[in-house]
mmCIF file of the N, C-alpha and C atoms, coordinates in Angstrom:
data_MODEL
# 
_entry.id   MODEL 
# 
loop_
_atom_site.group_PDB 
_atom_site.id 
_atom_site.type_symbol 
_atom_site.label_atom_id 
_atom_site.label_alt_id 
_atom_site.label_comp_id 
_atom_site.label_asym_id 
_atom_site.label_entity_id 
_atom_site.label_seq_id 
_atom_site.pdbx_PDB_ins_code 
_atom_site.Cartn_x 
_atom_site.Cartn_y 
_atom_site.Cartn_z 
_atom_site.occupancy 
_atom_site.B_iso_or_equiv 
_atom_site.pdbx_formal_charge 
_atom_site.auth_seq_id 
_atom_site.auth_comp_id 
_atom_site.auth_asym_id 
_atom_site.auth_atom_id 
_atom_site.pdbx_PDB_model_num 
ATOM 1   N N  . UNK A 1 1  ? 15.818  65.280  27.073 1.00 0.00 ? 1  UNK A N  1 
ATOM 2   C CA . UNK A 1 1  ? 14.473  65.715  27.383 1.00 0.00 ? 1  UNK A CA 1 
ATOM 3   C C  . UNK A 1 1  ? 14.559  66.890  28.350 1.00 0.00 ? 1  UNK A C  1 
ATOM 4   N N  . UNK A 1 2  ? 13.918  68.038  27.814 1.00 0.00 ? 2  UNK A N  1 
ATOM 5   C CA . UNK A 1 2  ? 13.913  68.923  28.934 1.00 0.00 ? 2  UNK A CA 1 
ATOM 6   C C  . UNK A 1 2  ? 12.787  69.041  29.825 1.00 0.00 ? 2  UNK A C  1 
ATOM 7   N N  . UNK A 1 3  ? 12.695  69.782  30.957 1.00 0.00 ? 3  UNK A N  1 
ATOM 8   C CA . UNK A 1 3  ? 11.682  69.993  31.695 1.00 0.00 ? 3  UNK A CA 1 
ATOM 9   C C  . UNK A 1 3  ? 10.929  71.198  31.014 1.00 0.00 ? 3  UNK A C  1 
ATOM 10  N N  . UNK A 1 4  ? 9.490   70.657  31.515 1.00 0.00 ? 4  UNK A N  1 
ATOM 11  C CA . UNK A 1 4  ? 8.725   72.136  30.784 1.00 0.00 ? 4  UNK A CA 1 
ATOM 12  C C  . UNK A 1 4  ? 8.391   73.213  31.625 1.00 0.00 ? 4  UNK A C  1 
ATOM 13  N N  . UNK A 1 5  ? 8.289   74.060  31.644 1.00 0.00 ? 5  UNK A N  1 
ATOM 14  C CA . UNK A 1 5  ? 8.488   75.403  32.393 1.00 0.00 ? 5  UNK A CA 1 
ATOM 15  C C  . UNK A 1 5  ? 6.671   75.481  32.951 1.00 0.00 ? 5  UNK A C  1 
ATOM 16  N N  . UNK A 1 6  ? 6.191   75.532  33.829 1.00 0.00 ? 6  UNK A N  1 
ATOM 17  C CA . UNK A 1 6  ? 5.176   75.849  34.628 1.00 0.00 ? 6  UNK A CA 1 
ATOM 18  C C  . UNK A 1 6  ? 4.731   77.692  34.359 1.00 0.00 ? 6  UNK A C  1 
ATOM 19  N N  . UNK A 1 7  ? 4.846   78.453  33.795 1.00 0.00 ? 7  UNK A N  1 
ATOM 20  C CA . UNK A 1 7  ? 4.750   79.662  33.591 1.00 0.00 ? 7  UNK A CA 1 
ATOM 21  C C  . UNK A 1 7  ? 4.857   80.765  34.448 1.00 0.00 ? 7  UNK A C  1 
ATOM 22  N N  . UNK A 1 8  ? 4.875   79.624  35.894 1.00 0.00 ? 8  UNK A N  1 
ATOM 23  C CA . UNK A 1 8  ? 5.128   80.679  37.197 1.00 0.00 ? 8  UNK A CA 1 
ATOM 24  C C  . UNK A 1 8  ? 6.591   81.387  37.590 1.00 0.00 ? 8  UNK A C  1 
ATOM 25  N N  . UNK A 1 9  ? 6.986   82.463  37.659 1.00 0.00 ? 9  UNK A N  1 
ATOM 26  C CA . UNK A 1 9  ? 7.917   83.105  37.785 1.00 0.00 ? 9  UNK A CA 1 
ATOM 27  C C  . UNK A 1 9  ? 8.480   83.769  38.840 1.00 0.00 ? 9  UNK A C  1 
ATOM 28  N N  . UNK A 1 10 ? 9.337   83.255  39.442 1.00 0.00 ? 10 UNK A N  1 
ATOM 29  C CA . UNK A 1 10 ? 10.208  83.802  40.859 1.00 0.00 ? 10 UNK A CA 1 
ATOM 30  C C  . UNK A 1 10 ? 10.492  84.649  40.807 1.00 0.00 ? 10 UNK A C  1 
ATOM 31  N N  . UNK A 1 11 ? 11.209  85.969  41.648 1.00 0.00 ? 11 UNK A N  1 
ATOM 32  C CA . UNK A 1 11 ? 12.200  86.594  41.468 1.00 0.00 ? 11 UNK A CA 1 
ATOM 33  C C  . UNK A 1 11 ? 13.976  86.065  41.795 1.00 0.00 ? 11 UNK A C  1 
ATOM 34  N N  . UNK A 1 12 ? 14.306  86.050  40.865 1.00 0.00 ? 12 UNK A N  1 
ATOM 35  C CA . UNK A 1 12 ? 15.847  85.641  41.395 1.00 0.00 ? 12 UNK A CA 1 
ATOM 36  C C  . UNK A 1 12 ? 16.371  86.286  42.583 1.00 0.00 ? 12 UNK A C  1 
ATOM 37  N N  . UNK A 1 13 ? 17.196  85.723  42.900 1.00 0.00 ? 13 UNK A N  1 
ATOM 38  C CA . UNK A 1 13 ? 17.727  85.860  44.701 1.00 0.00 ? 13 UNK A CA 1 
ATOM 39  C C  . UNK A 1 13 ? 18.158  87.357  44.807 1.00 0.00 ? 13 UNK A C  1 
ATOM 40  N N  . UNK A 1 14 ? 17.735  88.345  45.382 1.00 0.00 ? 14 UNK A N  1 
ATOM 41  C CA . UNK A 1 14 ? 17.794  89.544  45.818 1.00 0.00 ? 14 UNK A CA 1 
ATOM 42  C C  . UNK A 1 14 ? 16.519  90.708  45.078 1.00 0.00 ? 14 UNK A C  1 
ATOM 43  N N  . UNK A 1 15 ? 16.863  90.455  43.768 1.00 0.00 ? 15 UNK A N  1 
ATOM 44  C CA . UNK A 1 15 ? 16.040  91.360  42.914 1.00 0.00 ? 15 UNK A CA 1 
ATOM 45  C C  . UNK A 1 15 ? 14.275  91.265  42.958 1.00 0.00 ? 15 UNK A C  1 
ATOM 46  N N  . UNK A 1 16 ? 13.560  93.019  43.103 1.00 0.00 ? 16 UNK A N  1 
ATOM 47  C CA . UNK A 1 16 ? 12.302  92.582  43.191 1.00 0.00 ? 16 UNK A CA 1 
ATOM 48  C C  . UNK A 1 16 ? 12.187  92.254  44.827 1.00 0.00 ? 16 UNK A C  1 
ATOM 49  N N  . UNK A 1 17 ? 13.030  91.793  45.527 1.00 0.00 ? 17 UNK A N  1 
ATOM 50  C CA . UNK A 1 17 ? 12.421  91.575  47.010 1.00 0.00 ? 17 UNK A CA 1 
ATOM 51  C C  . UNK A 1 17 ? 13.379  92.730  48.244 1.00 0.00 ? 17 UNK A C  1 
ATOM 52  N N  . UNK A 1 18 ? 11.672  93.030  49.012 1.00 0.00 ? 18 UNK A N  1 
ATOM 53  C CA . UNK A 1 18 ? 12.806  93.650  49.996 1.00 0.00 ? 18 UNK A CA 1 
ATOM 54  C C  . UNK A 1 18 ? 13.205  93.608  50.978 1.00 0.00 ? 18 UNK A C  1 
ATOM 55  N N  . UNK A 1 19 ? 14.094  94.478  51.775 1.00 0.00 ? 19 UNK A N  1 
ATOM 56  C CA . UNK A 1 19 ? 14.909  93.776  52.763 1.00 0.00 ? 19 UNK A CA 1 
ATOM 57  C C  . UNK A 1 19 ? 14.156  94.488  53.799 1.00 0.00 ? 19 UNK A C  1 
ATOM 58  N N  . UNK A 1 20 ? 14.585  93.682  55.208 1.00 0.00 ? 20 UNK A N  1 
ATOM 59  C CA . UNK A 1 20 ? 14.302  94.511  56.645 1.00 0.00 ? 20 UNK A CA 1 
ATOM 60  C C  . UNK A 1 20 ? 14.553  96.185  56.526 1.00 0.00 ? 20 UNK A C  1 
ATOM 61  N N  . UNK A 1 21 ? 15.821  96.315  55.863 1.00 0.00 ? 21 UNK A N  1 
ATOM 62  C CA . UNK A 1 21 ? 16.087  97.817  55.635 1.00 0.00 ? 21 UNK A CA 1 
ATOM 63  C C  . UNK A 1 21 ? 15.290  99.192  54.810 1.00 0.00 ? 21 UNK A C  1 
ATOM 64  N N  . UNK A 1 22 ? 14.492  97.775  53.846 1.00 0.00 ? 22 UNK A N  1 
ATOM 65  C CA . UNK A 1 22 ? 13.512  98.994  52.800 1.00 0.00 ? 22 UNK A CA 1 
ATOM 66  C C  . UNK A 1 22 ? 12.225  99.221  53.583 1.00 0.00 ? 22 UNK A C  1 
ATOM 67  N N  . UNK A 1 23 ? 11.605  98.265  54.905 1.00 0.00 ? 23 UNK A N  1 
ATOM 68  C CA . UNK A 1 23 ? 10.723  98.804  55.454 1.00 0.00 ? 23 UNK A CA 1 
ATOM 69  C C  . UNK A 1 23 ? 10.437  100.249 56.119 1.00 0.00 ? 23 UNK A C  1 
ATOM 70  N N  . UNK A 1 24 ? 9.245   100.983 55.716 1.00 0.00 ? 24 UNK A N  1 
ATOM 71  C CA . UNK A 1 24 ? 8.986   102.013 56.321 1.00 0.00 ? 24 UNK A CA 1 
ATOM 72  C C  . UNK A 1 24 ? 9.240   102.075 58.313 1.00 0.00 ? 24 UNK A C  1 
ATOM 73  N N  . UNK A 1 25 ? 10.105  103.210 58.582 1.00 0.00 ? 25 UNK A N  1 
ATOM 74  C CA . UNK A 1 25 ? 10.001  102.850 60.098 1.00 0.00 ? 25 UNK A CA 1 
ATOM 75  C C  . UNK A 1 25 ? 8.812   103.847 60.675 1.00 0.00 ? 25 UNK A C  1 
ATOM 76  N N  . UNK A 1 26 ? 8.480   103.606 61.665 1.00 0.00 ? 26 UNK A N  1 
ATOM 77  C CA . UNK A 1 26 ? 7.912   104.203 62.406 1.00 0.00 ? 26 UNK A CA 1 
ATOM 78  C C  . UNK A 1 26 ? 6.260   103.827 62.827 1.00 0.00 ? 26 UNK A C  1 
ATOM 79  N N  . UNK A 1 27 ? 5.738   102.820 61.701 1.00 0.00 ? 27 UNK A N  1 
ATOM 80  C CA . UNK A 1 27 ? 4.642   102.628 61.322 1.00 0.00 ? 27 UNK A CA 1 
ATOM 81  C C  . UNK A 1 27 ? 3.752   101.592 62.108 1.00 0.00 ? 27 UNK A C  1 
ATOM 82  N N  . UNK A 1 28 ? 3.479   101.400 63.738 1.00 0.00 ? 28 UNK A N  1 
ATOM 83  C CA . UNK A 1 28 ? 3.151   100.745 64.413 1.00 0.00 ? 28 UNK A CA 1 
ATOM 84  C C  . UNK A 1 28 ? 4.548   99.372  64.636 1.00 0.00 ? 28 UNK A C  1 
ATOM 85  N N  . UNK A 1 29 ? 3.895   98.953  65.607 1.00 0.00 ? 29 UNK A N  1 
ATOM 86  C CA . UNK A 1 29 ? 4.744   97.694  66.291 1.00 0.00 ? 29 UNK A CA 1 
ATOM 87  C C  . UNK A 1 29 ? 4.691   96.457  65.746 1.00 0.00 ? 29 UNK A C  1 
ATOM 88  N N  . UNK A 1 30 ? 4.784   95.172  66.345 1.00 0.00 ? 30 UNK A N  1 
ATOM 89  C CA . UNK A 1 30 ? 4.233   93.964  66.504 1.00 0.00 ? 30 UNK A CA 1 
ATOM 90  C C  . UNK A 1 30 ? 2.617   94.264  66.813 1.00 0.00 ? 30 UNK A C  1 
ATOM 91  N N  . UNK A 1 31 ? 2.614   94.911  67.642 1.00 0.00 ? 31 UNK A N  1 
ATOM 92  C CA . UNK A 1 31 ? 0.776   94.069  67.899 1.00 0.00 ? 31 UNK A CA 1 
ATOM 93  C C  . UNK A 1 31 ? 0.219   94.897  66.773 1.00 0.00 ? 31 UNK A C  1 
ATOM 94  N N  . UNK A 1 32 ? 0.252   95.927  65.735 1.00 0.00 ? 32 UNK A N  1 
ATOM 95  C CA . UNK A 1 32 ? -0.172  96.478  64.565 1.00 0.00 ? 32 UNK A CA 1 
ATOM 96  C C  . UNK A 1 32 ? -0.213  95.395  63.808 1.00 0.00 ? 32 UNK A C  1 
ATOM 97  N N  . UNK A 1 33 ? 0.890   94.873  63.443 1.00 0.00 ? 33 UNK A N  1 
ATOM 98  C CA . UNK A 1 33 ? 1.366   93.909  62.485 1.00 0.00 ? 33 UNK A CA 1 
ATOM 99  C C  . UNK A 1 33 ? 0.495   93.093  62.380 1.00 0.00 ? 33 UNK A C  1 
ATOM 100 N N  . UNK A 1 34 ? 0.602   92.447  63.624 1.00 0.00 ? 34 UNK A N  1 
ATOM 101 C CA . UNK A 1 34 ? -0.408  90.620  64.303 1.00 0.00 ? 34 UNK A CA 1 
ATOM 102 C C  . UNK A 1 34 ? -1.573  91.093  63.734 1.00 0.00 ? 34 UNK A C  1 
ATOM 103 N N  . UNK A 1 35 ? -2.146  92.394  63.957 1.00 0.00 ? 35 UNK A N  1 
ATOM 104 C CA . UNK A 1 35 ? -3.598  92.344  63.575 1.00 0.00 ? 35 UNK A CA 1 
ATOM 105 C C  . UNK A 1 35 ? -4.228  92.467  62.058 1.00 0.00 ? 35 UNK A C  1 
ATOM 106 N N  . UNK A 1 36 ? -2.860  93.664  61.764 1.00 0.00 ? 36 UNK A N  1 
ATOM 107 C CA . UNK A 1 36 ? -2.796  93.461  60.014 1.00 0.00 ? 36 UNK A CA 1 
ATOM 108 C C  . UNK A 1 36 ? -3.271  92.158  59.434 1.00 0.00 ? 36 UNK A C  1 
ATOM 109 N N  . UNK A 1 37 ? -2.180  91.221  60.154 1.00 0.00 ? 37 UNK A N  1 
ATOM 110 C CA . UNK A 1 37 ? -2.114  89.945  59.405 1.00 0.00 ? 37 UNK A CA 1 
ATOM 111 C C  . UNK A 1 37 ? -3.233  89.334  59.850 1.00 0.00 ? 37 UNK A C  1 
ATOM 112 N N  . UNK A 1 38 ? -4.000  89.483  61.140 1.00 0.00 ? 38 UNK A N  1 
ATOM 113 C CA . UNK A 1 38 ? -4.545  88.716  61.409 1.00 0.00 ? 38 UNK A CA 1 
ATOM 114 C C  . UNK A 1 38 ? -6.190  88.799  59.806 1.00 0.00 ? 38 UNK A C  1 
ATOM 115 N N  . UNK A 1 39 ? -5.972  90.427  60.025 1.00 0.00 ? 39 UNK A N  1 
ATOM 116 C CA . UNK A 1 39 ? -7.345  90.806  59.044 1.00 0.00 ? 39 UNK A CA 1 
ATOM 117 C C  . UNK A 1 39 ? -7.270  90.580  57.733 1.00 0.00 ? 39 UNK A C  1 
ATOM 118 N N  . UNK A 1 40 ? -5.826  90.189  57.424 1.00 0.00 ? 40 UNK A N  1 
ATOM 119 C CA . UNK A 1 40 ? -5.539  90.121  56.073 1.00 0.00 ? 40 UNK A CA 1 
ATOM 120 C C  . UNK A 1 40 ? -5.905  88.245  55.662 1.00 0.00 ? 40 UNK A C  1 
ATOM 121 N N  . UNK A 1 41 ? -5.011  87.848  56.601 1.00 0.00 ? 41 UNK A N  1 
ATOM 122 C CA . UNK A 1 41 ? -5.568  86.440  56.154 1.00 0.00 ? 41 UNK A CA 1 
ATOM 123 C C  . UNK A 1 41 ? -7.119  86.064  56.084 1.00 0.00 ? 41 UNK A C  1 
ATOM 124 N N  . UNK A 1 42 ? -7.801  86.665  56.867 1.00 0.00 ? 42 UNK A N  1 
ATOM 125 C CA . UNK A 1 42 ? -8.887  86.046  56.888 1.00 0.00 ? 42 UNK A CA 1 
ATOM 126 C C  . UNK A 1 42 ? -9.784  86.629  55.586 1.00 0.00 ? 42 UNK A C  1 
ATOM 127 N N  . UNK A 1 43 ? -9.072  87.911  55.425 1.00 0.00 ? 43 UNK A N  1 
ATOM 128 C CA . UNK A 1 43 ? -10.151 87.790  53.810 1.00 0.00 ? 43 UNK A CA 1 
ATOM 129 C C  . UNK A 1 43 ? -9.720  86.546  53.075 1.00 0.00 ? 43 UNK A C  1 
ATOM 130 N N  . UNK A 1 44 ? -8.123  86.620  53.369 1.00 0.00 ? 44 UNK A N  1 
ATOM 131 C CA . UNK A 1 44 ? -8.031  85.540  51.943 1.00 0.00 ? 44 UNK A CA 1 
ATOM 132 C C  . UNK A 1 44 ? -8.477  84.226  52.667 1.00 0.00 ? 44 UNK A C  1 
ATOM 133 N N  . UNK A 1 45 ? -8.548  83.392  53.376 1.00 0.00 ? 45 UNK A N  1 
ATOM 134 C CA . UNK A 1 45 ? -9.318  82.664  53.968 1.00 0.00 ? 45 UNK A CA 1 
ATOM 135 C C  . UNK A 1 45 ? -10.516 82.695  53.224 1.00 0.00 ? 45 UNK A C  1 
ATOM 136 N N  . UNK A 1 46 ? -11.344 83.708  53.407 1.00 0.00 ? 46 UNK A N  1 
ATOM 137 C CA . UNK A 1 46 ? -12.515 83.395  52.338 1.00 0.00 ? 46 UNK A CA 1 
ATOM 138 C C  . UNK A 1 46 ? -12.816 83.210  51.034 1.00 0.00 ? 46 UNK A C  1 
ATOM 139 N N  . UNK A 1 47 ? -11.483 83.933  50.337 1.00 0.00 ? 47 UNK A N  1 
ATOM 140 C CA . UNK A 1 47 ? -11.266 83.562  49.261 1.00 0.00 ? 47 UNK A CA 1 
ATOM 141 C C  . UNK A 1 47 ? -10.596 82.862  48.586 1.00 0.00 ? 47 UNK A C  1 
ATOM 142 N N  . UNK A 1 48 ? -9.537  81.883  49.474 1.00 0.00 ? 48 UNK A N  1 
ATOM 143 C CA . UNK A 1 48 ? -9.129  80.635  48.703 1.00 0.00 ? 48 UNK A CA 1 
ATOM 144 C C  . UNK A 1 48 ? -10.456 79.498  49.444 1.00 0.00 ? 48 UNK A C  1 
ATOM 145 N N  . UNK A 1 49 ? -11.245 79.764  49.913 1.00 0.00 ? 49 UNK A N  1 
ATOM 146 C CA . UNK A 1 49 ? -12.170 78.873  50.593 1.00 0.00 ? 49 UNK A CA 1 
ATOM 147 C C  . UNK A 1 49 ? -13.615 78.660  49.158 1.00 0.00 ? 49 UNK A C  1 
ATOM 148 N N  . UNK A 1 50 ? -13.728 80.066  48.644 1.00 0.00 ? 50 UNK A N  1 
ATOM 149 C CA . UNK A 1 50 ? -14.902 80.102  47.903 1.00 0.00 ? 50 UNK A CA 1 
ATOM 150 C C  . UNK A 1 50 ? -14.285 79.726  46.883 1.00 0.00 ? 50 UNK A C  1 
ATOM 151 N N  . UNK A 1 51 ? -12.542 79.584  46.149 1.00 0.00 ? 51 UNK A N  1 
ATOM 152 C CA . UNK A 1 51 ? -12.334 78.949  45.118 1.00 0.00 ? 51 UNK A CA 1 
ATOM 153 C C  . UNK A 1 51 ? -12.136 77.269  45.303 1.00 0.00 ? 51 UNK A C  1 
ATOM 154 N N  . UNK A 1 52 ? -12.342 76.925  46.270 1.00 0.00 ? 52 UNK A N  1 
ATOM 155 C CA . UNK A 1 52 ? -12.048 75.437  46.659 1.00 0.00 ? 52 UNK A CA 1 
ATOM 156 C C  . UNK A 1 52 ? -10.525 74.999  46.538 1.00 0.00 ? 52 UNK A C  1 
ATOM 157 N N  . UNK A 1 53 ? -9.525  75.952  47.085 1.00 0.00 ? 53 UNK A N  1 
ATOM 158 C CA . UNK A 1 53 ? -8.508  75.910  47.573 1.00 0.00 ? 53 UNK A CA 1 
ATOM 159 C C  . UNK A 1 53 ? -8.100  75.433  48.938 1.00 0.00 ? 53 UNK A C  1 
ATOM 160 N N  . UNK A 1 54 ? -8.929  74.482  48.924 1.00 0.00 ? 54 UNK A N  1 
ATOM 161 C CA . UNK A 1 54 ? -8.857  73.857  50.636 1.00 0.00 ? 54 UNK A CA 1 
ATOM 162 C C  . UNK A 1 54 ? -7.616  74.088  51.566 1.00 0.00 ? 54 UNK A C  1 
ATOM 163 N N  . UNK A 1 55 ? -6.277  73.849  50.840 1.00 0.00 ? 55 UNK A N  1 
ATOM 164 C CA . UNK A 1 55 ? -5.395  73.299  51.527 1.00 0.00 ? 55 UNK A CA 1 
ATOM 165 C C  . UNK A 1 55 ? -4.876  74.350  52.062 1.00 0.00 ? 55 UNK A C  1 
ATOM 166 N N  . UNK A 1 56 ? -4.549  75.526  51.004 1.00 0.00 ? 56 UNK A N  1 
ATOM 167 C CA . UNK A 1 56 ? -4.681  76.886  51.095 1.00 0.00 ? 56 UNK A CA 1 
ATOM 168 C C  . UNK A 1 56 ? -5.021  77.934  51.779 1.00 0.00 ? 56 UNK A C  1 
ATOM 169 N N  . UNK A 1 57 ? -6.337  77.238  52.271 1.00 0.00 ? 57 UNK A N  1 
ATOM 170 C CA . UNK A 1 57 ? -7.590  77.943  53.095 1.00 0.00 ? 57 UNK A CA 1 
ATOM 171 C C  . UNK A 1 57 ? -7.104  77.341  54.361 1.00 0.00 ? 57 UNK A C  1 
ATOM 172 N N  . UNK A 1 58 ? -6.958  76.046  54.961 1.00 0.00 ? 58 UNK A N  1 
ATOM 173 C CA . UNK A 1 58 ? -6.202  75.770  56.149 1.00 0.00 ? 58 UNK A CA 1 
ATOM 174 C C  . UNK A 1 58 ? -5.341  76.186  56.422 1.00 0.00 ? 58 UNK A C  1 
ATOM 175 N N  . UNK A 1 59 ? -4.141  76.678  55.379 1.00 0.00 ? 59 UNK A N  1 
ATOM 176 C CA . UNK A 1 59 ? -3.097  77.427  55.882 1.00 0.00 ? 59 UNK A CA 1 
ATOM 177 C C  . UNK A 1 59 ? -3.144  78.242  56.271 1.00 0.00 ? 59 UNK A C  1 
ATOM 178 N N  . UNK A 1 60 ? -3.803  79.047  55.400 1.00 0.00 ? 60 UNK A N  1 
ATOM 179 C CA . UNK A 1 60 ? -4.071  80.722  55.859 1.00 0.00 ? 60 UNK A CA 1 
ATOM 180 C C  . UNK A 1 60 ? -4.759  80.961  57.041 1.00 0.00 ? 60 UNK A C  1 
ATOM 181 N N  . UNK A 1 61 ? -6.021  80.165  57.492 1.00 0.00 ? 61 UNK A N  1 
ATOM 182 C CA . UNK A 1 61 ? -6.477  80.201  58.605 1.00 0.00 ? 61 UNK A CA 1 
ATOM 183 C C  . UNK A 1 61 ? -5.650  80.085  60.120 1.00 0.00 ? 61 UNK A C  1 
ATOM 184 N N  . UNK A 1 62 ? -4.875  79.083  59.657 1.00 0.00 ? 62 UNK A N  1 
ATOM 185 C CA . UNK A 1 62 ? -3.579  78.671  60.636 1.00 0.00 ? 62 UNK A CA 1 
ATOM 186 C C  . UNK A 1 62 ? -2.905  79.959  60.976 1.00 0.00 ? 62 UNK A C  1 
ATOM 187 N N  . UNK A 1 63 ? -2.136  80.369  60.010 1.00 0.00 ? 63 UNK A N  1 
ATOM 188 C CA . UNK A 1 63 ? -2.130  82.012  60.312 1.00 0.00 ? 63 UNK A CA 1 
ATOM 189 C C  . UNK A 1 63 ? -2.711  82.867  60.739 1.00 0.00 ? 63 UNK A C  1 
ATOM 190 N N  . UNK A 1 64 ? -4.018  82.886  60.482 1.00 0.00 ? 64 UNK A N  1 
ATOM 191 C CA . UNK A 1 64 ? -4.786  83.968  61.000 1.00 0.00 ? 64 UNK A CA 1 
ATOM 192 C C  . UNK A 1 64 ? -4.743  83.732  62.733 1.00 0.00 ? 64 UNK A C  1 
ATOM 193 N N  . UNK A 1 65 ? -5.243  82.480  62.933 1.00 0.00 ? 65 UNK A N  1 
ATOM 194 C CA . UNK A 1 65 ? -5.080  81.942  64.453 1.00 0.00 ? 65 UNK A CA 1 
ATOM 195 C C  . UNK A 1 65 ? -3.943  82.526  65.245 1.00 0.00 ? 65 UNK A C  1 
ATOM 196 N N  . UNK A 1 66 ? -2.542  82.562  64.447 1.00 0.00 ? 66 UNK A N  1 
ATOM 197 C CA . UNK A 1 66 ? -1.498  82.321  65.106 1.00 0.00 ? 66 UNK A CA 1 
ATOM 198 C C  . UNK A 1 66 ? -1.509  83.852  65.512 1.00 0.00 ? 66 UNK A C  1 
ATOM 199 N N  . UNK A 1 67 ? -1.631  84.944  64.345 1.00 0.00 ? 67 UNK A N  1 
ATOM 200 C CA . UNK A 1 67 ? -1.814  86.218  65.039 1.00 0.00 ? 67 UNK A CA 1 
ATOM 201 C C  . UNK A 1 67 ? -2.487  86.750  66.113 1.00 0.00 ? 67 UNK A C  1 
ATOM 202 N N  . UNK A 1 68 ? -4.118  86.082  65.802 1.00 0.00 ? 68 UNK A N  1 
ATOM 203 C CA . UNK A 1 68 ? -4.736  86.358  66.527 1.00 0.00 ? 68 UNK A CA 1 
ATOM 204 C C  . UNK A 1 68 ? -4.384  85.667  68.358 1.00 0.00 ? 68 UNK A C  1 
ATOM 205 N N  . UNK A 1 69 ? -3.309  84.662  68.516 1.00 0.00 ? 69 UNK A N  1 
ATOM 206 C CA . UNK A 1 69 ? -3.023  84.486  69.343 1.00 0.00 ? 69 UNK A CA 1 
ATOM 207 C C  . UNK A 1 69 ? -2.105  85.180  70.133 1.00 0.00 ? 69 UNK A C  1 
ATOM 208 N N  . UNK A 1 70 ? -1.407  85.728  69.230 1.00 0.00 ? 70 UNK A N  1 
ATOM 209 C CA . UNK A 1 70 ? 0.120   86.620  69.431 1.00 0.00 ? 70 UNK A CA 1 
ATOM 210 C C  . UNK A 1 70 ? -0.561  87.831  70.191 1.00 0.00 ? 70 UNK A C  1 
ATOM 211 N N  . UNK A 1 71 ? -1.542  88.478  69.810 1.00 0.00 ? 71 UNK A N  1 
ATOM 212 C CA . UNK A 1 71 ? -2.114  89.328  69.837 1.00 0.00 ? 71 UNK A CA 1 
ATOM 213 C C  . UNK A 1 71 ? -3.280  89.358  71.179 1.00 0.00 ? 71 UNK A C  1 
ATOM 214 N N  . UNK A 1 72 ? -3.973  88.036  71.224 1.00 0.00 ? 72 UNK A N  1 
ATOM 215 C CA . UNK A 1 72 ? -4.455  87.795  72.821 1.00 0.00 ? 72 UNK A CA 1 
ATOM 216 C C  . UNK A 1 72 ? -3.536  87.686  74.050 1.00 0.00 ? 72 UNK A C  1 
ATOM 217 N N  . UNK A 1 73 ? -2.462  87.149  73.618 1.00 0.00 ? 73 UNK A N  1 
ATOM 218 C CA . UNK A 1 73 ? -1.360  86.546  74.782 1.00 0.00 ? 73 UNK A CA 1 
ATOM 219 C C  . UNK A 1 73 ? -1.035  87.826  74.966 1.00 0.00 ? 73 UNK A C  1 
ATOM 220 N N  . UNK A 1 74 ? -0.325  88.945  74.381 1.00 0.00 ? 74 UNK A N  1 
ATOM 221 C CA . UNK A 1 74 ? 0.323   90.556  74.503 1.00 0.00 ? 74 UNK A CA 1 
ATOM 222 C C  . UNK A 1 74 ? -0.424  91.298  75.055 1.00 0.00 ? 74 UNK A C  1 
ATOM 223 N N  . UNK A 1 75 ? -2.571  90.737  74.753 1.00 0.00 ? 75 UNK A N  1 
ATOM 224 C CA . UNK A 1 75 ? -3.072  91.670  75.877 1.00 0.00 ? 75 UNK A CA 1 
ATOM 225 C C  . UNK A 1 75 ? -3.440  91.500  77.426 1.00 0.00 ? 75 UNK A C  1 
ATOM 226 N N  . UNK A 1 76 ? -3.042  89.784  77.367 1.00 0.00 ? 76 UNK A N  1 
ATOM 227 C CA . UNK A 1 76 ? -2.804  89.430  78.685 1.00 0.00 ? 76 UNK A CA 1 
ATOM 228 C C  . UNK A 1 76 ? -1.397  89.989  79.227 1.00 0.00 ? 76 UNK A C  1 
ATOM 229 N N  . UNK A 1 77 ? -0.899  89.802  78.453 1.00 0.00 ? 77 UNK A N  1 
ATOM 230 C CA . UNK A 1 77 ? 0.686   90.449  79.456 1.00 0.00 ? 77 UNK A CA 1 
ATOM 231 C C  . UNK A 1 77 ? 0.582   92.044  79.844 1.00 0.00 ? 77 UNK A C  1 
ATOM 232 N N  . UNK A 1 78 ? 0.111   92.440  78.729 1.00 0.00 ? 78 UNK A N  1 
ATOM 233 C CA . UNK A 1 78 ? 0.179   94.206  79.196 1.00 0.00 ? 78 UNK A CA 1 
ATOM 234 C C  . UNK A 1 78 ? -1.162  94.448  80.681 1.00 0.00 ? 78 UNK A C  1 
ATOM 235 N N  . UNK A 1 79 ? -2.150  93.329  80.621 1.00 0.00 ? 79 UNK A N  1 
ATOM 236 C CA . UNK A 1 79 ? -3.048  93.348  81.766 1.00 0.00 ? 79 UNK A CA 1 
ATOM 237 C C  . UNK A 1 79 ? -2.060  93.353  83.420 1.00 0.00 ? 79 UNK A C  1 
ATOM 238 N N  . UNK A 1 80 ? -1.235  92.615  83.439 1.00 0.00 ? 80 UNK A N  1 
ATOM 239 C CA . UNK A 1 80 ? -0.345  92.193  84.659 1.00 0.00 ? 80 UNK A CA 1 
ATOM 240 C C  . UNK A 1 80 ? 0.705   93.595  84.902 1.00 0.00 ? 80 UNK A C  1 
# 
């Protein structure tokens, strides 16, 4: 008996993904990033939320939090 294939498709180990090295340099820091992510999750936040992707939608939110924390704590430190 074989297993049946789910139609979803990985990339095999290296190919298709890239490395620390293929990133563009120069292009903002960490606190750029944190906020990227922070703005990025939260669209999708709304949109695994309006497909009733609950579990999905907690995750991503979780994320969004975590940036947005990364990102409060860095402007307390640069305050001192």
């Amino acid at each position: 008996m074989t297993k049946a294939k789910s139609g979803r498709k990985r990339p095999s180990s290296g190919k298709g993904r890239r490395s620390r090295d293929d990133e563009p340099r120069g292009e903002g820091g960490p606190e750029e990033a944190a906020a990227f992510i922070a703005e990025s999750t939260a669209d999708l936040v709304q949109l695994a939320h309006r497909h009733g992707l609950e579990m999905l939608s907690h995750l991503l939110r979780m994320a969004e939090l975590e940036a947005e924390e990364y990102l409060r704590l860095r402007g307390k430190r640069n305050l001192s």
